[in-house]
N, C-alpha and C positions, 0 to 999 in steps of 0.2 A: 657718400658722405663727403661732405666739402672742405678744404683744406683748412678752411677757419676753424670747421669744430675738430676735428683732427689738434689742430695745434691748441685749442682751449682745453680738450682734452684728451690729453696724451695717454695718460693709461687709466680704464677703470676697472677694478675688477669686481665682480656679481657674484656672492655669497649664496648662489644659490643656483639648483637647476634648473627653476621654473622657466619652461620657454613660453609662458606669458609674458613673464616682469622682460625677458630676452628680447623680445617683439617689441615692447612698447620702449625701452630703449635705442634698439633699433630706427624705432619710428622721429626719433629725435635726433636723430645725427650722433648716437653714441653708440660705439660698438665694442662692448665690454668682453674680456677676458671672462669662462667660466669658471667659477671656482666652488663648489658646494661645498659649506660647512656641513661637519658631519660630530662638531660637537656637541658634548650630553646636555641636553636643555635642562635648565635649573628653574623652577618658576617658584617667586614668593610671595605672588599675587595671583589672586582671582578677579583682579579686576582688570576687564578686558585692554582697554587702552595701554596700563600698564603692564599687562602680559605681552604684547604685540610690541614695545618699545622693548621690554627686557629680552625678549627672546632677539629680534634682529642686533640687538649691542653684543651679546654674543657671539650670534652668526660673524658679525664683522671682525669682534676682536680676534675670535680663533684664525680666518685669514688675515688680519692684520698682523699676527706676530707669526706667520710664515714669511714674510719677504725683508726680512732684514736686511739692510744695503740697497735697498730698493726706493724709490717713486711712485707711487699710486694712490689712486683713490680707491677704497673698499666702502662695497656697498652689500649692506645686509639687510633682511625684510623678514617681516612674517604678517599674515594676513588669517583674521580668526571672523567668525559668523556669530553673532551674540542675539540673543529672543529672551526677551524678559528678563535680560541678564545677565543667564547662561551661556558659555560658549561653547560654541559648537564646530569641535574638530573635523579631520578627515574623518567619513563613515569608515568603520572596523566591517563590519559587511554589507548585501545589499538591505537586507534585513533591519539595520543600524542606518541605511543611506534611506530607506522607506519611512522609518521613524522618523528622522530629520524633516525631510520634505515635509511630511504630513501633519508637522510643529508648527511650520514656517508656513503652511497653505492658508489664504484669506486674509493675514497679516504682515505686519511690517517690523521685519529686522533691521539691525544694525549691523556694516562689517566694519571692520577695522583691520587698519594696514598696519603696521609701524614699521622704520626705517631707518637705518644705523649709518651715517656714513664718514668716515674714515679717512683725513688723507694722511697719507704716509710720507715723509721724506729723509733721504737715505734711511730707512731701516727704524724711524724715530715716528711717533705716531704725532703731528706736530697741531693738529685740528681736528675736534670730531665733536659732532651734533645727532642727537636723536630725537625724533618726533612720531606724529602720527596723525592719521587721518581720517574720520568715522564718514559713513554713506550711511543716509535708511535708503531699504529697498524692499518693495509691496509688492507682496506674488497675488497672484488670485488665486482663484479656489479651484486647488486640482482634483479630481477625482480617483477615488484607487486605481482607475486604470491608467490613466494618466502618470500617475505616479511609477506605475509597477514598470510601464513601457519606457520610461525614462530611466529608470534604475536599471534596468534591461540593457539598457543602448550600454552601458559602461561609462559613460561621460561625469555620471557623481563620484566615481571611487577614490578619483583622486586631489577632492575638492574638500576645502573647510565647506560646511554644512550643506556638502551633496550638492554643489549645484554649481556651474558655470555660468556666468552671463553673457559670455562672448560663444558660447558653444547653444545647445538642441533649448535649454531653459530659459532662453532669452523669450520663449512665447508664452514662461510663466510671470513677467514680471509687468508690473503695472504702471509704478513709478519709483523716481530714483529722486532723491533730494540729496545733492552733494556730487561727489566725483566721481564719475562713472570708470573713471581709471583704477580709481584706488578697490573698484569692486573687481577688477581684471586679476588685480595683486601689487598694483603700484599709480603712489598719486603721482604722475611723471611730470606735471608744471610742478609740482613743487619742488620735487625731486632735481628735475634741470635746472629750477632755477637756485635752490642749494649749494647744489656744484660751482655754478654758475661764481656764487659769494667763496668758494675756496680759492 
């Protein structure tokens, strides 16, 4: 990291443990403090965009009012898998991650990211913006074994709608219209360029 972005940005800190969102900051010359929110998600929307913006304003506020006296930017995120609608969480088992798949086989979902970001100074929340960022992404047509041997691998368990795109599922995907970041778990140009305006 180059002393520029260093002094552009001085402290960030990541609402979250995903070492996706971890990597693709990295990948931009930001090298964020981790901090996972572990507060109780309140949701009073079903509708997705609006679910994925409320839940990251939380993730950020709960670390935003730990660092009182403090400088930083806090950054929170959540990223959800939506098909005809419905979202579609982390699989509960392989069982739950086979159903998903097999929803999502031949047709084209939508993810969405949303992202809370925070800056802090001394201890006073003094700027904060949230948004969000929708991809469609078109899998082809898997087959039961397909599926079962992919659920197998473990790589769905710990994904919004069973599947990685940067992991073993990249050879179910067909096409991506939008940000292929924001299907990672973070749209990072917009993200950096966000900051960027703090």
């Amino acid at each position: 990291m180059d002393q520029t972005t260093e002094n552009r940005f001085p402290r960030v800190i990541l609402a979250s443990a995903s070492p996706r969102r971890l990597d693709l900051l990295r990948q931009v010359g930001i090298e964020p403090e981790i901090e996972p929110s572990h507060v109780e998600e309140v949701i009073t929307s079903t509708v997705p965009d609006q679910v994925v913006m409320e839940l990251s304003r939380q993730k950020a506020e709960d670390i935003a009012a730990l660092h009182t006296g403090e400088d930083a930017i806090v950054i929170g995120a959540d990223t959800v898998v939506a098909y005809d609608g419905k979202i579609l969480g982390k699989p509960s088992d392989e069982a739950d991650a086979r159903a998903m798949l097999a929803s999502l086989s031949g047709r084209t979902h939508q993810v969405y990211t949303g992202v809370a970001l925070f800056s802090v100074k001394e201890g006073i929340i003094e700027k904060k913006t949230t948004f969000h960022e929708c991809t469609d992404v078109t899998m082809v047509s898997m087959t039961e074994k397909e599926i079962a041997d992919y659920v197998a691998s473990g790589d769905p368990m710990d994904k919004a709608g069973a599947y990685g795109i940067q992991g073993l599922a990249a050879i179910f995907i067909s096409e991506i219209k939008g940000d292929y970041y924001n299907v990672v778990g973070l749209p990072i140009s917009r993200v950096y360029h966000e900051i960027e305006q703090f």
